[in-house]
N, C-alpha and C positions, 0 to 999 in steps of 0.2 A: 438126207444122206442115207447110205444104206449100210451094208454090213462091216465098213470100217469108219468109226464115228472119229472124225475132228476132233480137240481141243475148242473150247472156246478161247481165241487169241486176243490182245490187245491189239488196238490199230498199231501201234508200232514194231510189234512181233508180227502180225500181218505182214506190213510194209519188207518188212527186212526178209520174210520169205519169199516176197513174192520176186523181189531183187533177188534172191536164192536162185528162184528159180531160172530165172532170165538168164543169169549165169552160168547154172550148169549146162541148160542147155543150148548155149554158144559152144561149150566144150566141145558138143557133139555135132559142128560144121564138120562139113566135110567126110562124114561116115558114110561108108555106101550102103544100099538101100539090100537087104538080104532078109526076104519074106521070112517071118518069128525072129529073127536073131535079137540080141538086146544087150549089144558089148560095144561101148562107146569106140570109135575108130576103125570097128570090125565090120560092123552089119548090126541094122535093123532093120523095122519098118514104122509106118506112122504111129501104131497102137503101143509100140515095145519099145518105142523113144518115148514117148509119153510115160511112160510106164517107168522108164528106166532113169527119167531126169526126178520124177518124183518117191523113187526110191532112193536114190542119191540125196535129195535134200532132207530124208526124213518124214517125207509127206505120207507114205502107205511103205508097209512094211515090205520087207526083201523076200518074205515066204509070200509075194502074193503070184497066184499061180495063172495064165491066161492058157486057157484052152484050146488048143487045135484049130485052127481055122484055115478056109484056101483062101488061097491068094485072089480068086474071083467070089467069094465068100456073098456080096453082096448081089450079085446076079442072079443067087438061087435061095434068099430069105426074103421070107415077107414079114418076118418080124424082128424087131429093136433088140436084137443078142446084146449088138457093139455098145449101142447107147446106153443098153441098161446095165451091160458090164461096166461102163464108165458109172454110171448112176451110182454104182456101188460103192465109190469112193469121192463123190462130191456131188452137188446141188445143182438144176438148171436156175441161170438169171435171165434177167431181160436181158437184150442188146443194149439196150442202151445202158446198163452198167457193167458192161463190160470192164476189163482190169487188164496190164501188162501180169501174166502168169497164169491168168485164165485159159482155158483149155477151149477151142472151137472143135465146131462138127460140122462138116458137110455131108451131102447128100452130092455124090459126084455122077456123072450122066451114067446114065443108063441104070443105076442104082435106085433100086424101089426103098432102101434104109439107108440110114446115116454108117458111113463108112471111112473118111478120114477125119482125120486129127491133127491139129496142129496148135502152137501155145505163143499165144498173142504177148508181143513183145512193147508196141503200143500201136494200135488201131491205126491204119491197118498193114502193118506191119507182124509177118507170124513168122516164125523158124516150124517147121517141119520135114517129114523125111516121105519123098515120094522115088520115085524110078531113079532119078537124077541122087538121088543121097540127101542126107542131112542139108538145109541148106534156109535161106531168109526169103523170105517171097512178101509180096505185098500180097494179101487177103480177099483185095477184092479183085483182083487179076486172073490170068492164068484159068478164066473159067470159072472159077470159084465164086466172084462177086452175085452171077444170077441162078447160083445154087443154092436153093434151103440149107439153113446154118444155124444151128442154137451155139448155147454157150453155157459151158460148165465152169464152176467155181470148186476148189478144193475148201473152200473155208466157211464157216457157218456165220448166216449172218451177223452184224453187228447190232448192239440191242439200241430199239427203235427202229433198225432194217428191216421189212415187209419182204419174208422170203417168198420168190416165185412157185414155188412145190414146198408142200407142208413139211419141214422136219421133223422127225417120228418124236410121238410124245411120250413122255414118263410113261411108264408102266402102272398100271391102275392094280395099287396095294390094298387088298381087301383086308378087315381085321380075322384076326382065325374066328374060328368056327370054333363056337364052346357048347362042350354036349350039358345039357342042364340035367340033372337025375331024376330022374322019372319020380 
């Protein structure tokens, strides 16, 4: 994980957020889709529903700041901005452990980087927010299914879990430095 580090949770503090999450962001059917906005009922878009369902449950904090982007954003990078903005606030897994609350990412056509987002309610099954608004899609549809697609987690592995990217280690504490007298 990167600049905003998790809690270590118990499985059942896990579970109950991850039901959190699934929650709030049913709240948010039916929002229309309004490129940056991030006010449940008012307008978003995929990146600032994500954003906005995991500030709502407590997951990253309400100062987190997403920077300017166009709306064709991904037509003219050839580098991982979107993902590694996500990266900053949780873990890639495999697919196949995927989780209802886990976050996906596509690579949508014509897009050389990962650019939408959507939060897996259960495989495959996602709520996210495209042209149409807020709304429940099945995941592997709509195009999506033979689109590259990783999978991000908000939570750090559980002990004995074999994280897929290394989570950043302790900080390596040297003892002071003692001047001896000459």
């Amino acid at each position: 994980m990167g600049v905003y580090q998790q809690p270590l949770r118990s499985p059942e503090e896990v579970a109950n957020l991850r039901r959190a999450i699934i929650e709030e962001a049913m709240t948010w059917v039916g929002t229309p889709y309004h490129s940056q906005a991030r006010l449940k009922g008012v307008g978003a878009d995929c990146l600032t529903f994500i954003a906005g369902v995991l500030i709502n449950v407590g997951i990253i904090p309400p100062s987190v700041e997403i920077p300017f982007y166009r709306q064709d954003f991904m037509k003219h990078l050839h580098s991982e901005n979107y993902l590694n903005g996500l990266l900053d606030y949780g873990r890639e897994i495999h697919d196949s452990e995927k989780q209802p609350g886990d976050v996906v990412l596509y690579k949508l056509k014509g897009a050389g980087v990962y650019c939408h987002t959507g939060i897996i309610i259960e495989w495959p099954k996602i709520i996210h927010c495209y042209m149409q608004g807020v709304l429940v899609v099945n995941g592997t549809h709509l195009g999506f299914g033979s689109r590259p697609r990783k999978i991000l987690t908000v939570f750090l592995p559980q002990p004995g879990e074999t994280p897929l990217l290394p989570t950043p280690e302790e900080p390596t504490i040297y003892p002071p430095i003692i001047q001896l007298p000459s």
